[in-house]
C-alpha positions in Angstrom: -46.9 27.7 9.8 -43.1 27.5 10.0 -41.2 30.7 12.3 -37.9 31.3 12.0 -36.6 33.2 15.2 -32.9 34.9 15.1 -31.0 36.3 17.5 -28.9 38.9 16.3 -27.5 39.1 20.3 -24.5 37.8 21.3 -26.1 37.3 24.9 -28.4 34.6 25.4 -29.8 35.5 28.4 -30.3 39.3 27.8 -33.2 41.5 26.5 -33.7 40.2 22.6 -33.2 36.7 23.7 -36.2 37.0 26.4 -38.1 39.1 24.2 -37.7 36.0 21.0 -38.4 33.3 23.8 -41.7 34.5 24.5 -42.5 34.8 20.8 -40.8 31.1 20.6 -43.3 29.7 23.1 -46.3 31.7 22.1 -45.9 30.7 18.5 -45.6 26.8 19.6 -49.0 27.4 22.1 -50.1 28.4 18.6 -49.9 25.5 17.1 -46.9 26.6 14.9 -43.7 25.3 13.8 -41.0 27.4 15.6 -37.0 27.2 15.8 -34.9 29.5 17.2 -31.3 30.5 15.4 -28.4 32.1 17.4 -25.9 34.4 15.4 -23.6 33.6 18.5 -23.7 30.4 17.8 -22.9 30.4 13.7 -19.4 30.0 12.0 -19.8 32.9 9.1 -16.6 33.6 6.9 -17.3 38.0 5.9 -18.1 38.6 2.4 -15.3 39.8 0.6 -17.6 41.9 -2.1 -17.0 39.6 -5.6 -20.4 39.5 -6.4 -19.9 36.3 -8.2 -23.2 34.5 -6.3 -25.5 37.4 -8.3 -24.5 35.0 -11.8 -24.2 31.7 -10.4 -26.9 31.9 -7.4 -24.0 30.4 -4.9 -21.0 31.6 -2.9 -17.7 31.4 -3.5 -16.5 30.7 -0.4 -16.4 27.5 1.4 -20.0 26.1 2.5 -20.4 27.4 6.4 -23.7 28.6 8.4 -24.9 30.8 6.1 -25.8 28.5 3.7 -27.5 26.9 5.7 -29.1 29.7 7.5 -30.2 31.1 4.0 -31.9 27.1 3.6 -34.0 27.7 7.0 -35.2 31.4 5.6 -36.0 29.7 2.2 -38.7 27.5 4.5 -39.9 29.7 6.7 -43.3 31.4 6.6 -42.5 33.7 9.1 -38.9 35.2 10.0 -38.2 37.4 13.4 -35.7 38.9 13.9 -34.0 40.1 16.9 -31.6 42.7 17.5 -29.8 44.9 20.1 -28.7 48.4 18.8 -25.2 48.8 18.0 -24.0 52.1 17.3 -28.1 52.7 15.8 -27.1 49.3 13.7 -27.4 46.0 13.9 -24.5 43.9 15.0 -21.8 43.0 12.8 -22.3 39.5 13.2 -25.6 39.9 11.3 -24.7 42.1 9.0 -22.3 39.6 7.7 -24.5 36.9 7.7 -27.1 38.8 5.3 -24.2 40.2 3.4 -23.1 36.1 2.6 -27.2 35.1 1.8 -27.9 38.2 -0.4 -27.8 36.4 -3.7 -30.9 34.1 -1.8 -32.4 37.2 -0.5 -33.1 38.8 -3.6 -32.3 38.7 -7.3 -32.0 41.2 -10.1 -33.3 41.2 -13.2 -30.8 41.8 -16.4 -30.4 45.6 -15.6 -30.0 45.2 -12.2 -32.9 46.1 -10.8 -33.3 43.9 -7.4 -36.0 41.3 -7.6 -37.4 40.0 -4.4 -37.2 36.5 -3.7 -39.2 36.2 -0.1 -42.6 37.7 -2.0 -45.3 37.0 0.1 -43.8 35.9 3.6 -44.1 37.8 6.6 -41.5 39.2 9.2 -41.9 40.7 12.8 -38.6 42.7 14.1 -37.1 43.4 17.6 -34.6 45.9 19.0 -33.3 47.0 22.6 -31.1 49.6 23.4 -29.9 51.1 26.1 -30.3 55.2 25.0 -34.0 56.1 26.6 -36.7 56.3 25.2 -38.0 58.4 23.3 -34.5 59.1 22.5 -33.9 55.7 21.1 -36.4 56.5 18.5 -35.1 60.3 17.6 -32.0 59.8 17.9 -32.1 56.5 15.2 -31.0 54.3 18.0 -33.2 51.0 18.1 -35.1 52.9 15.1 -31.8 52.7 13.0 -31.6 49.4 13.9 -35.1 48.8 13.0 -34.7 50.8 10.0 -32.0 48.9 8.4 -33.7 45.1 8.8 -36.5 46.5 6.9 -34.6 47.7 4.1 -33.2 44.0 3.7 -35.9 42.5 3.8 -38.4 44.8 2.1 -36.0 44.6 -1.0 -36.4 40.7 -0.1 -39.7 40.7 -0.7 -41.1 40.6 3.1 -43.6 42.5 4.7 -42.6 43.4 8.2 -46.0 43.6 9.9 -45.2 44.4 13.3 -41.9 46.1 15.2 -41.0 46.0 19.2 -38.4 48.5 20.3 -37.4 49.2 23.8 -34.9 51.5 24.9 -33.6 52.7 28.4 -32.2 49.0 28.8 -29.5 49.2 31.3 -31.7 50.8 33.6 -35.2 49.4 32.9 -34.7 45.4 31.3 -37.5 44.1 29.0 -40.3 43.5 31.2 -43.7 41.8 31.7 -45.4 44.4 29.9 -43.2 44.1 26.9 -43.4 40.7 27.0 -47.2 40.9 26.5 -47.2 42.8 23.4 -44.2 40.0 22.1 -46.7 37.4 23.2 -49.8 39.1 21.0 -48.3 40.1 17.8 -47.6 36.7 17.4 -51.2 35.4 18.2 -52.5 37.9 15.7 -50.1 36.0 13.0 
């Protein structure tokens, strides 16, 4: 089984990147395939909205990472996807990387309706934020976040079968027990 892991963090020593490593070295205990991706680390030029890759299934902009990014989705079995809440979003970074892969993401048939291209694959998803919980979850904090991966990819054609929020960060950082669950939703894979 091939995992794609992404970081949607900027920090690679904070609370997604922990929570991801664990599902990283779980997965590989598991016998599976597993590489991690940094957003921090990618070189992504922003969509600028021509929606010329819906006709010709390719990007008008110079080749960067998010070809290449889109390649390692196209393989994967599994994708998880890890991200702190910004403003009850995900960071901009990632946002602009699935804005440049959408015409890999999904298709659309002749009258536009969207046509899922991932049918079949699965996809796990991971926020932090630092608004406490429960309030990270009323208030669409970590949920938003949460909330808006799913729409991408449920219109991709994945089926998110298990979600990990934590909020209250700043005073109370990803621990053991948080780790855990990380660790069994991806033996249950």
């Amino acid at each position: 089984m091939n995992v794609l892991i992404v970081n949607g963090s900027p920090h690679r020593q904070g609370n997604v990147a922990r929570m991801l490593e664990a599902m990283r070295k779980e997965a590989e205990k598991c016998n599976m395939q597993a590489s991690l991706l940094n957003i921090a680390d990618l070189s992504v030029k922003p969509c600028t909205g021509c929606m010329a890759c819906r006709k010709s299934l390719a990007c008008v902009l110079p080749d960067d990472d998010a070809q290449q990014t889109l390649r390692l989705i196209q393989r994967c079995d599994v994708l998880i996807i890890g991200a702190p809440c910004y403003w009850g979003n995900m960071p901009g970074q990632l946002k602009v990387l699935f804005d440049r892969m959408v015409y890999g993401m999904m298709g659309e048939s002749a009258s536009g309706i969207p046509r899922p291209l991932h049918k079949g694959k699965r996809a796990i998803l991971v926020s932090t934020g630092t608004t406490p919980f429960p309030f990270n979850i009323l208030f669409n904090q970590t949920h938003g976040t949460i909330r808006a991966l799913r729409e991408i990819l449920r219109w991709s054609g994945f089926k998110v079968v298990a979600t990990v929020e934590q909020g209250g960060t700043r005073r109370h950082p990803v621990g053991e027990k948080t780790l855990l669950r990380c660790r069994k939703i991806i033996r249950k894979l």
